[in-house]
N, C-alpha and C positions, 0 to 999 in steps of 0.2 A: 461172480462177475457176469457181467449181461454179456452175453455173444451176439455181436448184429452181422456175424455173414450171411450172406444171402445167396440164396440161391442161382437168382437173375439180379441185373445190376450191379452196381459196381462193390465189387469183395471191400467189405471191412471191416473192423472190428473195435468199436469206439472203445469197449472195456480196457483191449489191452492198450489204444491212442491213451485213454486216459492217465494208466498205471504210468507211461512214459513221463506223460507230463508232467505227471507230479510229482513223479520222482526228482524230476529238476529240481523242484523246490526244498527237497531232503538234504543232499547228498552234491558238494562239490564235485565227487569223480563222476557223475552222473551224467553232468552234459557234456564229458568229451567222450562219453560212452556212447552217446545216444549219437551224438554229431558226427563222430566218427565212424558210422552206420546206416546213418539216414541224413535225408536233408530235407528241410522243413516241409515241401511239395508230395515226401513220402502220406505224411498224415491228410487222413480224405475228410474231417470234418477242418472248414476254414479256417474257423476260431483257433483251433489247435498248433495249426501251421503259421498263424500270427503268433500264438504267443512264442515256438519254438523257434520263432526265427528273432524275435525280442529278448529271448535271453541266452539266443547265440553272440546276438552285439555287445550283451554284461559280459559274457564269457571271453570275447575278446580282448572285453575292452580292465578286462581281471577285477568285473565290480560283483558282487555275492549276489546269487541269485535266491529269492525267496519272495513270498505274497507283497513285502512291501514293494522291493526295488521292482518286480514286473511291474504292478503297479503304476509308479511313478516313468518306468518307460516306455510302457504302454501311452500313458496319458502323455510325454509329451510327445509321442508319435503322432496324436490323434486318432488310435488303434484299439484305445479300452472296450468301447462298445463291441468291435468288431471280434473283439476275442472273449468275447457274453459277459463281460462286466465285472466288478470287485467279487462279487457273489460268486460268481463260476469259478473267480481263481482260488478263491477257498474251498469250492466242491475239490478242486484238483488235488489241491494241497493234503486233503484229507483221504483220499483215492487211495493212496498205496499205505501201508502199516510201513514199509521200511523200502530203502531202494534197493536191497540185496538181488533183487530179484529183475532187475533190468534189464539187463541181457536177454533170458527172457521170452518178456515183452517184448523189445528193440527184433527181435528175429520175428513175431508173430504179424507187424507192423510192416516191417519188410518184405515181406511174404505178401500180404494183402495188397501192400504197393506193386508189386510185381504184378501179381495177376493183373489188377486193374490197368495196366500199363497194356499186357498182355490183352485184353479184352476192347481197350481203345486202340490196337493195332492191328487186333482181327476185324472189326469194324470196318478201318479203313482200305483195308485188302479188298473184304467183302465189293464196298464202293465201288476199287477199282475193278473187280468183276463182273459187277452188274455194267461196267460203262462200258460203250463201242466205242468210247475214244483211246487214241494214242495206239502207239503198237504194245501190242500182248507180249513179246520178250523181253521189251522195257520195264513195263510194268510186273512181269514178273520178277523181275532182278529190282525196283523197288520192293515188291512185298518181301521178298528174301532180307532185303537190308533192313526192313519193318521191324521185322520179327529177331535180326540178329543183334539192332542198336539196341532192343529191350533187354536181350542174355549179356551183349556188353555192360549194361549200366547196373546190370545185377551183381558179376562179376569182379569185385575188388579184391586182388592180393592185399593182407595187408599182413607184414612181417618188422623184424627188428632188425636192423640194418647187416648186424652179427651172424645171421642164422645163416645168411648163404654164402659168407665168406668164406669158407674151406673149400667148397665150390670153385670161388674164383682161385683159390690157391693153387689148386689143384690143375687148373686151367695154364697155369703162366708158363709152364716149361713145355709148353705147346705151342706151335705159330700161329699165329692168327688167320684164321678161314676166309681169305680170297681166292677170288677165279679171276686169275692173271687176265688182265689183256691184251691182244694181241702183241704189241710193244713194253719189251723190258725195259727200254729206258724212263718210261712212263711210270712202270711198275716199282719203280727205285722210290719215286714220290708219293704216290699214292698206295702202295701196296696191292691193290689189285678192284677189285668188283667186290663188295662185300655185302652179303646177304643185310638186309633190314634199310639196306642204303639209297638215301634220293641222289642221284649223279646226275648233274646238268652238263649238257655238251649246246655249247654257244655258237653258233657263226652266223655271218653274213649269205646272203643269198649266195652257193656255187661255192663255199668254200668249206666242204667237207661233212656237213652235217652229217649227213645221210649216208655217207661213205663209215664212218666212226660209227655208225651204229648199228648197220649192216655186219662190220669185220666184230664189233661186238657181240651180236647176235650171234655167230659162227661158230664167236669162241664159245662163249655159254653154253652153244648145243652139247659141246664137250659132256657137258654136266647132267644135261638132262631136258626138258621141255620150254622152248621159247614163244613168245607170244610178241608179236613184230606188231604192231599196231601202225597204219602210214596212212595220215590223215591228208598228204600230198601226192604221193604216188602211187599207181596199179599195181595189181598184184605182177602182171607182166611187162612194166619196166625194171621193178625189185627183181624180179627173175633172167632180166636179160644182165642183171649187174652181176648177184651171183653165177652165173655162167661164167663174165669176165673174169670174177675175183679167182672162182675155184679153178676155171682150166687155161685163165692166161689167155683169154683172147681178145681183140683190143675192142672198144666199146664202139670206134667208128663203125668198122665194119657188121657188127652186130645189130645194129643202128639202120645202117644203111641192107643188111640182107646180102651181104657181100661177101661171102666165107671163101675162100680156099679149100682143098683136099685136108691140109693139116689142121687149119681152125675146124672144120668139120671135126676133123676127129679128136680135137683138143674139147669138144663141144660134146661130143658122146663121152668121153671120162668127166667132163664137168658133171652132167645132168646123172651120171651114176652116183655120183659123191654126194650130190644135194639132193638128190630125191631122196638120200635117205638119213639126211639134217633131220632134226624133229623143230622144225622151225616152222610155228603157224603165223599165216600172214592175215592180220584183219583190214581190210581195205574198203570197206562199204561202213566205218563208225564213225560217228563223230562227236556223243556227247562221253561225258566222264563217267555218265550209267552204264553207256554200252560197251567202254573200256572195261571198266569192273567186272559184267555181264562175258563177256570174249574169254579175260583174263582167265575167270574160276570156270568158265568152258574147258580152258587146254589144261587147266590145272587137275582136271580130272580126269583127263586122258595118262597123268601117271604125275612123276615126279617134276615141279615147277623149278627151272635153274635162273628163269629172268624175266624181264618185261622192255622191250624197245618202244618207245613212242617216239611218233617224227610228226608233225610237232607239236609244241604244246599250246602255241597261238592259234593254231587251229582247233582244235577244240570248242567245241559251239554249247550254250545253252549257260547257263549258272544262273540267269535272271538277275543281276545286282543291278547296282543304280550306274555302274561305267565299266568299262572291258577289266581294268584295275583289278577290281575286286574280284570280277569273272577270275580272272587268271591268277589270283592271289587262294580263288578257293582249288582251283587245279590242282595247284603246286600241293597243295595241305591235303588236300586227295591222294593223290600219288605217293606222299611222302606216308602218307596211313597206310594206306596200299602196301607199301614195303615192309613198313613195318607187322604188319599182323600178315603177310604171306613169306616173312621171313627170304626174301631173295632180293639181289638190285636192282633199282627200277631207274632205266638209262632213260629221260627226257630230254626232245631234243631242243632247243629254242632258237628264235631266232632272235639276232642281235642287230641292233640301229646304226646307222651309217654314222661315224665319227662326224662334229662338228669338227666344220671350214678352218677351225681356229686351233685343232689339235695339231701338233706337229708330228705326233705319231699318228701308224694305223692301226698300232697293238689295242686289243678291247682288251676295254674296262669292263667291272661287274655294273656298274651303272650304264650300258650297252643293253643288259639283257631289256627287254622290248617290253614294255608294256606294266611291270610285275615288281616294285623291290622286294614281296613274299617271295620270286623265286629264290633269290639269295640268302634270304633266311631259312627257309625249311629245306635249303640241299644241304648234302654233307658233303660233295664234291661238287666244283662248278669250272669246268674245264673248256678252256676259250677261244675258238678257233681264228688261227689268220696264216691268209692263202694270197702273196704276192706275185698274181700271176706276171707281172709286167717284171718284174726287178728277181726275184726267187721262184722262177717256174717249180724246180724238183725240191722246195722246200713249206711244209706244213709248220705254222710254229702253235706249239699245243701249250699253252697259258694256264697254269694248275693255279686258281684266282684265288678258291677255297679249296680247303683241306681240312674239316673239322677235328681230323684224328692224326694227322699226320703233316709234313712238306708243304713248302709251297713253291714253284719255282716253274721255269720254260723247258720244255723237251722240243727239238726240231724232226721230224719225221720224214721218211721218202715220199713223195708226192708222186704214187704212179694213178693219175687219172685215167692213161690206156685202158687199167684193168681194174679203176675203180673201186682201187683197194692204198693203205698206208704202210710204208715199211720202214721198220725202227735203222737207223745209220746204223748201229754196230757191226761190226765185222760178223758175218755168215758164210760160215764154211762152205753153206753145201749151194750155195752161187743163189742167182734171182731166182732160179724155177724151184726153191722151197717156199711151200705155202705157209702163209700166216692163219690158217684157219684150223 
């Protein structure tokens, strides 16, 4: 068999592209062999890739694949020529002595796709190295994702549904792996913060966003390394709230520079307790690169427990043709995000002021701003409303979605003083227990 890898240019290897193809034409179990392994784009000569993708359509469509039926759907494709004509599918045909041997091929094929993938994506690094444009840590955290969406698309499990069921069995007399948040009455509904999970926290301008993801934040540290992402506020407003939440002091006065002897000293046990949070704040980002880029920063400072973002309408950059799809690619960002760094990633949104004609001021999931992707790819979408005229000391928390669990309303203590929410249940050890 001819071997056409090369040394420079692009890796491939027509002999074993061939043995592929014409193996289709052997051997029924042939192309869910092949297809199940590659996809037509794998094969680097054209022809090959038109005919592989022609009798992927037979294959679906459960008609026999062989020299005639290509053939005939080639031609009514308008594709014959393009795949070198009746003549080359009989070269094909005659290629392999049997298809035993597929697999293989199907690996050698694979292989060559890879590299080549691999060497169009060193290319484009290169590109961005040789350019003075854009910032260099952006583009670094592009070529990182270059080179990592290539070992993605290499990377298939593929298993039989059976083989990791003992696994799961073995799992069930187990509770399922949350980090509680702050509020147990919450946690009745939802179960807690779960690693892999998109959690949406909704509200109107001033009505808690930023408080819920803050006191989230907190708790997470519990666990391990947080990455506070606040596309709205400085790093030293965020730090005048934590002061409030951790040592109880009220947010006017903090505000205003007006401490007392006891907030003074309520203010030095604060700043002992947070300084040594592992809570990194990112405050100078704003595209979804530089999020990702921050994120695998702290993530390598040690063990990652979460991700906060506030908000996610903020968020600048995606290039589509309207804000829509902008913030529809966010959400599917974020929600991959969680999933391949395995921990929750709390986004925060904001929601649209109720039409004149609603009689409630409860939000809806058609509230969320801008995005119906964000209610599709979260697993939790959690609603906030804050009736400061009519329910000063009450938060009402609107559990909208719940992909795995409840759905239903928690009411929460509304201490704005300290910038913090506290569950109603009865607590023994009076207000000055902290929820963090």
């Amino acid at each position: 068999m001819a071997d056409a890898v090369q040394e420079r240019g692009p890796q491939h290897d027509v002999g074993a592209e061939q043995y592929v193809v014409g193996s289709l034409m052997l051997s029924p179990k042939a192309i869910w062999e092949v297809l199940d392994s590659l996809v037509p784009a794998d094969f680097y000569l054209p022809k090959h890739e038109v005919i592989v993708t022609a009798a992927a359509r037979l294959a679906h469509q459960n008609q026999p694949i062989d020299v005639i039926t290509l053939m005939d759907e080639l031609g009514r494709a308008g594709e014959l020529e393009k795949a070198g004509g009746a003549e080359y599918l009989h070269v094909l045909h005659s290629a392999p002595s049997t298809a035993a041997n597929v697999g293989y091929y199907v690996d050698i094929v694979k292989d060559r796709a890879l590299r080549r993938r691999l060497q169009d994506a060193g290319m484009r690094v290169a590109q961005m190295g040789q350019s003075t444009e854009g910032d260099a840590f952006e583009l670094a955290d592009i070529a990182r994702a270059e080179i990592e969406g290539v070992a993605a698309g290499a990377r298939v499990d593929v298993h039989a549904v059976g083989s990791t069921i003992d696994a799961l069995i073995d799992r069930l007399d187990k509770s399922p792996e949350y980090v509680p948040t702050p509020w147990p009455s919450l946690d009745k509904l939802i179960g807690g913060l779960a690693a892999g999970n998109l959690i949406i926290v909704g509200a109107r301008p001033g009505e808690g966003k930023t408080i819920v993801g803050l006191q989230c934040a907190t708790r997470l540290a519990h666990e391990g390394l947080v990455a506070f992402i606040s596309l709205e506020m400085g790093e030293d407003e965020l730090q005048i709230r934590l002061i409030a939440q951790y040592g109880e002091v009220h947010m006017k006065s903090l505000r205003n520079r007006n401490l007392n002897k006891e907030q003074w000293g309520r203010v030095a046990v604060a700043r002992q307790r947070f300084q040594e949070a592992p809570i990194y704040i990112g405050d100078d980002i704003s595209t979804l690169t530089q999020i990702r880029s921050f994120v695998r920063s702290v993530a390598r400072k040690g063990k990652l427990a979460g991700v906060v973002i506030d908000y996610l309408q903020l968020i600048e950059g995606g290039g589509k043709e309207n804000r829509q799809q902008d913030v529809a690619e966010f959400s599917r960002g974020l929600k991959k995000m969680a999933k391949q760094l395995q921990v929750p990633v709390i986004a925060l949104s904001q929601l649209s002021r109720p039409p004149a004609q609603r009689a409630s001021r409860t939000p809806l999931l058609t509230d969320l701003r801008e995005s119906g992707a964000i209610e599709q790819d979260a697993d939790v979408v959690l609603l906030l409303s804050y009736d400061r005229a009519k329910k000063p000391g009450d938060l009402e928390v609107v559990v909208a979605k719940n992909r795995h669990g409840e759905m239903g309303t928690v009411v929460l203590d509304w201490q704005g003083q300290f910038a913090r929410l506290r569950d109603k249940s009865w607590d023994p050890f009076g207000s000055t227990q902290l929820d963090i």
